[in-house]
C-alpha positions as CSV (number, residue, x, y, z in Angstrom):
1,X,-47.6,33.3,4.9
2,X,-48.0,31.5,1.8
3,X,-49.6,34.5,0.1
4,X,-46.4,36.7,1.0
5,X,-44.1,34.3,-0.4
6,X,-46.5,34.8,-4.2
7,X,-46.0,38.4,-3.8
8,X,-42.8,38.7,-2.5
9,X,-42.1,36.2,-6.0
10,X,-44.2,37.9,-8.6
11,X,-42.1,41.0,-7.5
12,X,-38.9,39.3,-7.9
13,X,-39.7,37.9,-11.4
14,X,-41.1,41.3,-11.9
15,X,-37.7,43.3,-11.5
16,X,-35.5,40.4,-13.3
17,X,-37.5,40.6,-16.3
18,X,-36.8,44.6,-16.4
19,X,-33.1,43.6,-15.5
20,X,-33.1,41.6,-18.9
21,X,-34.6,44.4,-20.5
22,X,-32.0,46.2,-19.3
23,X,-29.6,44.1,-20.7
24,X,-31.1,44.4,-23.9
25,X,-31.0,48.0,-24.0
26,X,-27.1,48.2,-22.6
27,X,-25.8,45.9,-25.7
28,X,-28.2,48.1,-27.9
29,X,-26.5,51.3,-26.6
30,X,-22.8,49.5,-26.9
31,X,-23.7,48.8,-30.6
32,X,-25.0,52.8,-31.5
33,X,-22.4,54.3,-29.6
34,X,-19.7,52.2,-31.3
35,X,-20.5,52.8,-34.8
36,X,-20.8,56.0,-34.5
37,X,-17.9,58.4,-37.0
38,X,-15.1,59.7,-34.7
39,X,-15.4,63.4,-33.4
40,X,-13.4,66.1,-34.5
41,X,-13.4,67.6,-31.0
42,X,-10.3,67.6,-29.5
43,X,-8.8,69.8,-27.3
44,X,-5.8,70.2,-25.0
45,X,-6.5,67.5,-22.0
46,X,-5.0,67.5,-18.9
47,X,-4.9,63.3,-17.7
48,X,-4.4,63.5,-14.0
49,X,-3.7,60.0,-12.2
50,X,-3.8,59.9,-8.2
51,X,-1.1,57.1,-7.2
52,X,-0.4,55.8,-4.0
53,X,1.3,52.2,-3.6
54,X,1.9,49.7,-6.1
55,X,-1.4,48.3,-8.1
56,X,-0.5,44.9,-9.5
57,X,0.0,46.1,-13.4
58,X,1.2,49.8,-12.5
59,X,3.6,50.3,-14.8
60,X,1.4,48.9,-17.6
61,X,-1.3,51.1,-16.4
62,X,0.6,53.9,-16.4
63,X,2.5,53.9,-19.7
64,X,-1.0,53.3,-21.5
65,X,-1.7,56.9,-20.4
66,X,1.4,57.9,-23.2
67,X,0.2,55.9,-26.0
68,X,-3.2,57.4,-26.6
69,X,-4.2,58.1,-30.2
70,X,-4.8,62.1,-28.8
71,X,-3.2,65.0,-30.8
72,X,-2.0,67.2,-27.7
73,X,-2.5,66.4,-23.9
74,X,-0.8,66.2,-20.8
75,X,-0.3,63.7,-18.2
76,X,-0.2,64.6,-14.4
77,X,0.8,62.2,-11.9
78,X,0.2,62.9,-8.1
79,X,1.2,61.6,-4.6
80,X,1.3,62.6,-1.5
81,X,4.7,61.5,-0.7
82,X,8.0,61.5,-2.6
83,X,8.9,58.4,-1.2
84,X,5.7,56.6,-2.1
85,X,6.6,53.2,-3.9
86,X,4.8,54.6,-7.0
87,X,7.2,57.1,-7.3
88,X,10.7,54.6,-9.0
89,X,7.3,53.3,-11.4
90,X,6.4,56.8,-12.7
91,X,10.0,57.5,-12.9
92,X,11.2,54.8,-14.9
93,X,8.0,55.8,-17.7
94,X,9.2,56.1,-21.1
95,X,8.0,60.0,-21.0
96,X,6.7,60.1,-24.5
97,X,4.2,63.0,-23.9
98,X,4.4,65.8,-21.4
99,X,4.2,64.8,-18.4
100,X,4.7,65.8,-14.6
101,X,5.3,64.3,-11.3
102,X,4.1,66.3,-7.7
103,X,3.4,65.9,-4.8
104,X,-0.1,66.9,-2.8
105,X,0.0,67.7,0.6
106,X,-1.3,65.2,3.5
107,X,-4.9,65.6,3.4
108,X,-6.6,66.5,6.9
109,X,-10.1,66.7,5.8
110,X,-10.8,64.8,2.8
111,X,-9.6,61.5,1.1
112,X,-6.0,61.3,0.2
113,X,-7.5,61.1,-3.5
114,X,-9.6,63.9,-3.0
115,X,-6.5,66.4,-1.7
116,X,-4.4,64.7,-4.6
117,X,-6.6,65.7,-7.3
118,X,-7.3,68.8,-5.6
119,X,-3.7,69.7,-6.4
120,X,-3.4,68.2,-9.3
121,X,-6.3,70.5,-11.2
122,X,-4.1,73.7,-10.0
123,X,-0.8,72.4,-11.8
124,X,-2.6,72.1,-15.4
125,X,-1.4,73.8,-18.4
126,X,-3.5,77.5,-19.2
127,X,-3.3,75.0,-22.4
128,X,-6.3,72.7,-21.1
129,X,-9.5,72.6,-22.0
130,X,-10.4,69.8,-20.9
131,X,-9.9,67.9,-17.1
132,X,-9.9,64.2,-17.1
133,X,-9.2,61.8,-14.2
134,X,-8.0,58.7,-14.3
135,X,-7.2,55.7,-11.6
136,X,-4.0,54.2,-11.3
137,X,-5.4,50.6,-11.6
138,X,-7.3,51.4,-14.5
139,X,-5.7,50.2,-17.9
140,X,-7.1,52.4,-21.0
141,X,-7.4,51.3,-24.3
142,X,-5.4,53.4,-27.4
143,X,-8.5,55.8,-28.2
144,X,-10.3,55.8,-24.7
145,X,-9.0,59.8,-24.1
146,X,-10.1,60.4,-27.8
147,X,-13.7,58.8,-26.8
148,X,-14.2,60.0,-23.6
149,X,-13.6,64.0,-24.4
150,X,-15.5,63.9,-27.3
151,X,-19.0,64.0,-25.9
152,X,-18.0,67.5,-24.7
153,X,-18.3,69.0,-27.6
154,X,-22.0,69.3,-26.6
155,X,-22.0,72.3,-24.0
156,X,-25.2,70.6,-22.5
157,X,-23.0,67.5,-21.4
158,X,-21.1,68.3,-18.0
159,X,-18.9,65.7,-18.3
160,X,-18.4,61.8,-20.2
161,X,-17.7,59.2,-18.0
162,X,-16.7,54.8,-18.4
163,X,-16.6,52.7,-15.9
164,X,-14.3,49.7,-14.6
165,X,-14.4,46.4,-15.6
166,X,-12.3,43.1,-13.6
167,X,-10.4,41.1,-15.2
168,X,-8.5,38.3,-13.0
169,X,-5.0,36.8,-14.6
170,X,-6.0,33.4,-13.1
171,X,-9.6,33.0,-12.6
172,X,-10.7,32.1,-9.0
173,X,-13.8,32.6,-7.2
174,X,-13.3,35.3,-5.3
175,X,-12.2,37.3,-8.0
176,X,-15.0,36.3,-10.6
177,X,-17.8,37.5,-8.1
178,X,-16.1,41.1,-7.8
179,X,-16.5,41.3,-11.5
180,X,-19.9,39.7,-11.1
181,X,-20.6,42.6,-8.7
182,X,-19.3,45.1,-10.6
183,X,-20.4,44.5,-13.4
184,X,-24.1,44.9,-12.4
185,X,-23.2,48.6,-11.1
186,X,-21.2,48.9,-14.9
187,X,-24.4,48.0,-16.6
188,X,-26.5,50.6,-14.7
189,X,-24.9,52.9,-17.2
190,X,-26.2,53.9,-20.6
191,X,-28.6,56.0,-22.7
192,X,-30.1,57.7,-19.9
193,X,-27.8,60.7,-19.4
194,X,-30.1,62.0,-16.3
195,X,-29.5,59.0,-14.4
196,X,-26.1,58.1,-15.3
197,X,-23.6,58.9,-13.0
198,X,-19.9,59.8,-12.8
199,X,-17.1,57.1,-12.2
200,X,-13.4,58.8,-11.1
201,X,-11.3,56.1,-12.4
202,X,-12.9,57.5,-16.2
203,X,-14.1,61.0,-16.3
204,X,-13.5,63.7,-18.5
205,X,-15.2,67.3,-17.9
206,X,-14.8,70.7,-19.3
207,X,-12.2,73.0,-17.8
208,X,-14.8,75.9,-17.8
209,X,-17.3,73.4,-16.3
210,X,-15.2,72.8,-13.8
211,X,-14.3,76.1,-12.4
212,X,-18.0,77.5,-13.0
213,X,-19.5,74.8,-10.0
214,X,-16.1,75.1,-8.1
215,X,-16.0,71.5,-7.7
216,X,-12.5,71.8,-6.4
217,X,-14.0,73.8,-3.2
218,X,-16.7,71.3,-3.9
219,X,-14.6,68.6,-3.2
220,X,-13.0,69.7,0.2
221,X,-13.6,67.8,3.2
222,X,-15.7,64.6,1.4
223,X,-14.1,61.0,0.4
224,X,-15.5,60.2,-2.7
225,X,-14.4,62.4,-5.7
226,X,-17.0,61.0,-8.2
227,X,-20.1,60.9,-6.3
228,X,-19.8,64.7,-5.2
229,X,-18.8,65.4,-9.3
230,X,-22.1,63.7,-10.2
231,X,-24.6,65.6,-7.4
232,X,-22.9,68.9,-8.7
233,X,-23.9,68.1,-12.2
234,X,-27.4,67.5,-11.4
235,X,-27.8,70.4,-9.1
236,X,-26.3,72.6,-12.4
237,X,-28.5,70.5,-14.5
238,X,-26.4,69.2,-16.8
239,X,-26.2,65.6,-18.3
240,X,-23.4,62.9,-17.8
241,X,-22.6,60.8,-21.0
242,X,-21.4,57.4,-20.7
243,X,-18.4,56.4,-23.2
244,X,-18.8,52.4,-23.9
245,X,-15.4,53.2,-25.0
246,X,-14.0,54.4,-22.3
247,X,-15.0,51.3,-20.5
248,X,-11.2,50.6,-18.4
249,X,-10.0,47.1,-17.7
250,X,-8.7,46.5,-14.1
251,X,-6.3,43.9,-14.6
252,X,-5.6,42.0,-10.8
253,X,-7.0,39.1,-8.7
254,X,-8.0,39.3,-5.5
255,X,-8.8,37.2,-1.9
256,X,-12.0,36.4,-0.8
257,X,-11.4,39.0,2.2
258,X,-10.3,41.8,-0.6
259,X,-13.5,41.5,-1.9
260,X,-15.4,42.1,0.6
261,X,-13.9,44.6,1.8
262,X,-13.7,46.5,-1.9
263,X,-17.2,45.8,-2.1
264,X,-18.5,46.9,1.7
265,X,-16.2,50.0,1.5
266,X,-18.3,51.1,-1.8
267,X,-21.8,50.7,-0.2
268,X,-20.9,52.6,2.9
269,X,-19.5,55.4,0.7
270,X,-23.0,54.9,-1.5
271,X,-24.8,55.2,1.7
272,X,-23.4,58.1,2.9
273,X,-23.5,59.9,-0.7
274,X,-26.2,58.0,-2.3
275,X,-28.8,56.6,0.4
276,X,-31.4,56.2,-1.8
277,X,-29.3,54.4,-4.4
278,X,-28.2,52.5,-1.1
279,X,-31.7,51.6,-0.1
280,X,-32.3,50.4,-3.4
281,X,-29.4,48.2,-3.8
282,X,-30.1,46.9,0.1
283,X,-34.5,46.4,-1.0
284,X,-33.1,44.4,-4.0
285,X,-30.9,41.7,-2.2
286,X,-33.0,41.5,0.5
287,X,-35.5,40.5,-1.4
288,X,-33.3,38.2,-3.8
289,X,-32.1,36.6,-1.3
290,X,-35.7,35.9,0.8
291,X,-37.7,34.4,-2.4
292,X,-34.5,32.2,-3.7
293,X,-34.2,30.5,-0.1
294,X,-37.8,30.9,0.6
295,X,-38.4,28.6,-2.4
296,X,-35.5,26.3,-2.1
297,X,-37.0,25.5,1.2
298,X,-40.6,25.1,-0.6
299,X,-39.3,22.6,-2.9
300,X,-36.9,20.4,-0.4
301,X,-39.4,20.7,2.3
302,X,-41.7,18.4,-0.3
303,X,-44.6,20.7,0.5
304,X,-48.2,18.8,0.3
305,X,-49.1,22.8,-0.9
306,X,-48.5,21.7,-5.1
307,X,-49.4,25.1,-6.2
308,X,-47.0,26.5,-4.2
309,X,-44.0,24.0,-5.0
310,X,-44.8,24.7,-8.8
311,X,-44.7,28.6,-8.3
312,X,-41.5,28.1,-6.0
313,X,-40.2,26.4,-9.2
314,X,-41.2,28.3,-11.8
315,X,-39.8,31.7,-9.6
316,X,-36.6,29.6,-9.7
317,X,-36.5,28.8,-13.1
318,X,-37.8,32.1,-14.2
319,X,-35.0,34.6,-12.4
320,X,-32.5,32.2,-13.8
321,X,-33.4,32.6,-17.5
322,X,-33.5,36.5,-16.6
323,X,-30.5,36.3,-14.4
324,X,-28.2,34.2,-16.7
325,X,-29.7,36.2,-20.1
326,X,-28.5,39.5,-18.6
327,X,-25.5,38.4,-17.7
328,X,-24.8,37.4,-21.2
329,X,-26.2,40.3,-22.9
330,X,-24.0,42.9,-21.0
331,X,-20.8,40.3,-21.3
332,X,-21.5,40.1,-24.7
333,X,-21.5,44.7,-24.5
334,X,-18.3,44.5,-23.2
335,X,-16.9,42.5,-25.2
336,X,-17.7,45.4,-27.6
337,X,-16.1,48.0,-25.6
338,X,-12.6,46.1,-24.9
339,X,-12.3,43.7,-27.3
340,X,-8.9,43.8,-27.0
341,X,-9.8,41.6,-23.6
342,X,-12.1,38.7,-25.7
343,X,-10.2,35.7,-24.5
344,X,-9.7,37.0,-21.3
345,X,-13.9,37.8,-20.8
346,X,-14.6,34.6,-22.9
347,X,-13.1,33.0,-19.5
348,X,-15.3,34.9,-17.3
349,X,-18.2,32.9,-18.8
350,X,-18.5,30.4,-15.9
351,X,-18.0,33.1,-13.3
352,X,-20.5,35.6,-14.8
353,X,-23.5,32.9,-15.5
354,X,-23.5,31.1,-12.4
355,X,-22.1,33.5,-9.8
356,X,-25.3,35.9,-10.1
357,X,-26.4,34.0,-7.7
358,X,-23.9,34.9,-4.9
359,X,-23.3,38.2,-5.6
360,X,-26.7,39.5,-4.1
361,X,-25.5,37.8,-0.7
362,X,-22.1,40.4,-1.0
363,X,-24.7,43.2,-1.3
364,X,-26.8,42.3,1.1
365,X,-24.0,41.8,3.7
366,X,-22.4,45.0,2.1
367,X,-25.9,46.6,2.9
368,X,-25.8,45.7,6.3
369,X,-22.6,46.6,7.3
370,X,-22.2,49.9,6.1
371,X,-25.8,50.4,8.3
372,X,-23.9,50.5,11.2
373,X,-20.7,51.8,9.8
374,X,-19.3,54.5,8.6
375,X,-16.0,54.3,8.7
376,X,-13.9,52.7,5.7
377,X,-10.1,51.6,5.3
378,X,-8.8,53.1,2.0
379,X,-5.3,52.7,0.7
380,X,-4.0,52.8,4.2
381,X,-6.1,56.0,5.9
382,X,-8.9,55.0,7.9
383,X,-11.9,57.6,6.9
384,X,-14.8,58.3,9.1
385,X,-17.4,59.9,7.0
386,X,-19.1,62.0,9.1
387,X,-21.8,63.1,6.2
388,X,-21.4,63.8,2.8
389,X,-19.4,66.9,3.6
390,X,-17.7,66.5,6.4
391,X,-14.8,63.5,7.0
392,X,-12.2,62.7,9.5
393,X,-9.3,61.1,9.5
394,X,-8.5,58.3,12.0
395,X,-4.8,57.2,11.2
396,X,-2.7,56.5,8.8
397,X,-0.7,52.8,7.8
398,X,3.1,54.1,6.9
399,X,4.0,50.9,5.4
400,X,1.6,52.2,2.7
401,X,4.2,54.8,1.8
């Protein structure tokens, strides 16, 4: 048994050293991309927003949409109900821009998002150019529409994407390990525009891409709007470009049970879309978790075995320096990308170099659950996600409306 635990730990150090090289490479991206010259290539956008209840920040969410440095674009706001509590919010907006306000119809066959932007794409100005989505909990910097169309001046990009990043008004531990979980998804973003993939709440694509791959047919009957964007991209062959400045703070805490149920509802939606990104993400926690107890129990058990107790501790020692490294390198690239939010990450220090440790437990229990579910609770709609074309809808909380 002894000889599994080496292996099983020479693996482990293995894949945190290429994490840290990973790191490496992310704040390396984060510092090209940024000093890059701005891009002349702006067209007519269309900004779509899907809303349903009331995020904690709406209204400060929402009126960022109007103060983007952008020449001409659009803002399109969507519900499904007129009576949604979104709706006195969007309202009371100092319209600066054009904007609009409608209402989708009740989806039967697809996420509420999903039938919501669905609509939304059929409402935009013969103007637009250019599609880009964007969530309602998702607060953009001034230039993030500027940065995110411009990599679509490139016809052999499909679309530019960022991704989310938490930040908690009053740190707590719940909250600081769903930024520590996130954030190790956020950082599997960057140079590598064949593997990069699309994130909804930040997207931008071409109109004429758009309509070419009829992703809006594409998108009837599935849950998740981003993951079926990003397999139609790669079946057209065309890359996805991440924007380190289109990088969108999510500005809310959360409970312990929030948390996990944010984070279980994204791995049963990866396993259904993505099971081999799923079967990655449950190899790698499972085997986290296994080498950091099996040598915790190594060293307290006072083992007469001395090679072994010095290889348990060295393994220990080892992922740490990786573990804690990376998580400094990519806090350090974000930092970059919303510096606007510096005191606010500077406080995330505790939670992102000690709670590495925790957060492969949430995957690993995320993992397991969504192996024997497949059924998630989404802004008040329970989903069953029959495959990766094909959901049903199991009912529907009205207090959400």
């Amino acid at each position: 048994m002894i000889f599994a635990f080496y292996i099983l730990a020479a693996i482990l150090i293995y894949f945190s050293y290429r994490s840290y090289r990973g790191g490496i490479e992310y704040l390396e991206y984060f510092r090209g991309e940024l000093v890059k010259p701005p891009c002349g290539y702006m067209p007519f956008a269309t900004v779509i927003a899907p809303c349903k209840g009331l995020d904690e920040g709406l209204s400060e969410n929402l009126t960022a949409l109007f103060e983007q440095d952008y020449p001409r674009y659009e803002v399109i706001f969507v519900v499904d109900n007129e009576s949604d509590a979104a709706v006195d919010t969007i309202k009371s907006l100092p319209h600066r821009r054009e904007a609009k306000l409608i209402v989708a119809p009740k989806a039967t066959e697809s996420s509420q998002k999903v039938e919501n932007l669905r609509e939304a794409v059929l409402r935009a100005s013969p103007e637009s150019k250019v599609l880009v989505f964007v969530d309602s909990d998702a607060r953009p910097s001034k230039n993030w529409l500027r940065h995110l169309v411009a990599p679509l001046e490139n016809e052999k990009i499909g679309a530019a994407t960022g991704y989310r990043w938490f930040i908690s008004k009053r740190p707590g531990f719940a909250s600081g390990l769903r930024s520590v979980w996130n954030a190790s998804i956020a950082s599997s973003l960057g140079p590598n525009v064949k593997s990069n993939f699309c994130w909804g709440g930040s997207t931008a694509i071409r109109r004429e891409v758009f309509e070419r791959l009829d992703i809006r047919e594409r998108w009837r009957s599935v849950v998740s709007d981003d993951f079926t964007v990003t397999r139609t991209l790669n079946e057209a062959g065309l890359s996805i470009y991440f924007v380190p400045q289109a990088l969108t703070a999510t500005i809310e805490n959360c409970s312990f049970r929030e948390l996990l149920e944010f984070t279980t509802r994204q791995m049963k939606i990866t396993r259904v879309y993505a099971p081999r990104l799923w079967l990655v993400s449950f190899f790698g926690s499972g085997l986290f978790n296994i080498v950091f107890a099996w040598s915790l129990m190594i060293i307290l058990s006072g083992s007469q075995n001395n090679t072994a107790g010095w290889i348990a501790a060295a393994t220990l020692v080892l992922v740490t320096v990786f573990s804690v490294g990376k998580s400094r390198l990519r806090l350090s690239a974000v930092k970059l990308g919303l510096p606007q939010y510096k005191n606010d990450l500077d406080r995330q220090l505790w939670a992102q170099y000690t709670l590495w440790t925790a957060a492969p437990a949430i995957f690993l229990i995320n993992c397991v659950l969504a192996l024997f579910s497949q059924r998630i609770r989404w802004r008040g709609v329970t989903y069953e996600m029959i495959s990766a074309t094909q959901t049903k809808i199991r009912n529907i909380d009205r207090t959400m409306v």
